[in-house]
N, C-alpha and C positions, 0 to 999 in steps of 0.2 A: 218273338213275333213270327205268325207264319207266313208263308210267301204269299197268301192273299192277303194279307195286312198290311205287308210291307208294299205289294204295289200299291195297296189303295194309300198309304201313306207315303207313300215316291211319288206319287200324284197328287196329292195336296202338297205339297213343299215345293212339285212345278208350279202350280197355282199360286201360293206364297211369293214364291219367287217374282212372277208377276206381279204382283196384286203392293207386293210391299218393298220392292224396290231390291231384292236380297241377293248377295252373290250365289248363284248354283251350286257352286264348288267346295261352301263356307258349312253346310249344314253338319253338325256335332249331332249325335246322342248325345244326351246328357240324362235322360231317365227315360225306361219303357213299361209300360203298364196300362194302368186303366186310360192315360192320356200317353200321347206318344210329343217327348219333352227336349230340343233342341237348341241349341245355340247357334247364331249364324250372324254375319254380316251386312250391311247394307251395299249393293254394288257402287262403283264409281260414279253411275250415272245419277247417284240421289244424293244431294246436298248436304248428306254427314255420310257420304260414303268412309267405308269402313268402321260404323260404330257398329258395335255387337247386339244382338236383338236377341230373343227367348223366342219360339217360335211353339204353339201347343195344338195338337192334333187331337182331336177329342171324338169318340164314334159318338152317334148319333142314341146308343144303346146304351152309353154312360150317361150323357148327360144331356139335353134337350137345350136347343138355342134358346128358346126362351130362359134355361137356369143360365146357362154362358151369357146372357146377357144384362140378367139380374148381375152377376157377380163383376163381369166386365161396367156394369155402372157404380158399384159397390167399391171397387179399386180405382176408379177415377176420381170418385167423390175422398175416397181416403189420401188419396196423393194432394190431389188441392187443396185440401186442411192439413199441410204438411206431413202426411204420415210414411214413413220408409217403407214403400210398396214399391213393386213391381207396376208401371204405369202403362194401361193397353193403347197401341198406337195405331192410329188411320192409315186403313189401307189408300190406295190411288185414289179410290172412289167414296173415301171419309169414311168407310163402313170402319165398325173395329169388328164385325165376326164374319168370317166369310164361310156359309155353307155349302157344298156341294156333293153331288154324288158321283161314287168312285169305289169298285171293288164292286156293285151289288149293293153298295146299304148307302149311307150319308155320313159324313163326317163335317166338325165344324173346327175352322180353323181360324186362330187367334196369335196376334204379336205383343208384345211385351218390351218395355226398357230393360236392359241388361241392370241388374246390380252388383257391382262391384263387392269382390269381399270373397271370404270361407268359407263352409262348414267348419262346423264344431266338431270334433272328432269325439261320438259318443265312449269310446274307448281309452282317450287317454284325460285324466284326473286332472293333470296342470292346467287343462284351457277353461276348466270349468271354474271361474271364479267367482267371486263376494261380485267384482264390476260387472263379468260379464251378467250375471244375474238381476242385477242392478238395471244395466241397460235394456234388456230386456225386458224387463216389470213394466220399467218407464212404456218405450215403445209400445208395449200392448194395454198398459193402459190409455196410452193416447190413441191407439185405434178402437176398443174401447166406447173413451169416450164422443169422439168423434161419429163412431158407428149410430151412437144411441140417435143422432140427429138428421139420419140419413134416411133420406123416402125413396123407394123404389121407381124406375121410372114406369106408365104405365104399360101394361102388356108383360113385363120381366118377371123373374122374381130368384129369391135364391132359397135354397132349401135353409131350416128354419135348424136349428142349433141342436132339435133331437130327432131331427129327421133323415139326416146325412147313418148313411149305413156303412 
């Protein structure tokens, strides 16, 4: 990340931080690239203080609010039909995307449920098994199926399955 990314991303995570109730102190890397990808906390003053959130930083030059918000309606719709998603959560103000400008360009920022659990370690053989395969089949086919019945909401939308580059 270069030092104008990383302020314009120390400025949305202040913003965050506001917006979503989150400790200052708590923000992880956990992945950098085309989304800038965090773990972090709820502060004490929000009523699941200390649950863990996913926090994602997206430039305005990856992906456009309108796709952020196809997909953020896409992963709501798949949690409510039970499916093991990452679930986006209301800022103060009920929004789930918050856009703002910082650095010079626009960036849009979005929370997430923490989910519980590992990677798969592409490298070691033992973890790959018949179950875990198994549960995974399952899983994606219940999103999947679930997905087939899902309407965009209007104004959103998300890039179409051979459109993604």
């Amino acid at each position: 990340m270069t030092g104008r990314q990383r302020a314009t991303v120390d400025e949305a995570l202040l913003r965050a931080s506001s917006l979503w109730g989150l400790d200052r102190g708590s923000f992880t890397l956990l992945r950098d690239g085309q989304n800038h990808v965090f773990s972090a906390r709820r502060d004490d003053r929000h009523k699941t203080g200390g649950e863990r959130v996913i926090v994602r930083v997206t430039d305005d030059s990856h992906r456009s609010a309108a796709l952020i918000e196809g997909e953020l309606s896409w992963l709501a719709y798949l949690s409510a039909h039970g499916c093991a998603v990452s679930s986006p959560l209301p800022a103060s103000d009920d929004s789930l995307l918050t856009s703002l400008s910082a650095g010079g360009g626009q960036v849009h920022v979005v929370c997430f449920t923490y989910l519980d659990g590992s990677q798969v370690d592409p490298t070691d053989p033992r973890q790959w098994t018949p179950d875990l395969f198994a549960e995974l089949g399952r899983e994606l086919g219940r999103i999947h199926a679930v997905s087939e019945t899902f309407k965009p909401d209007p104004g959103s939308r998300r890039y179409a399955w051979d459109e993604e580059t």
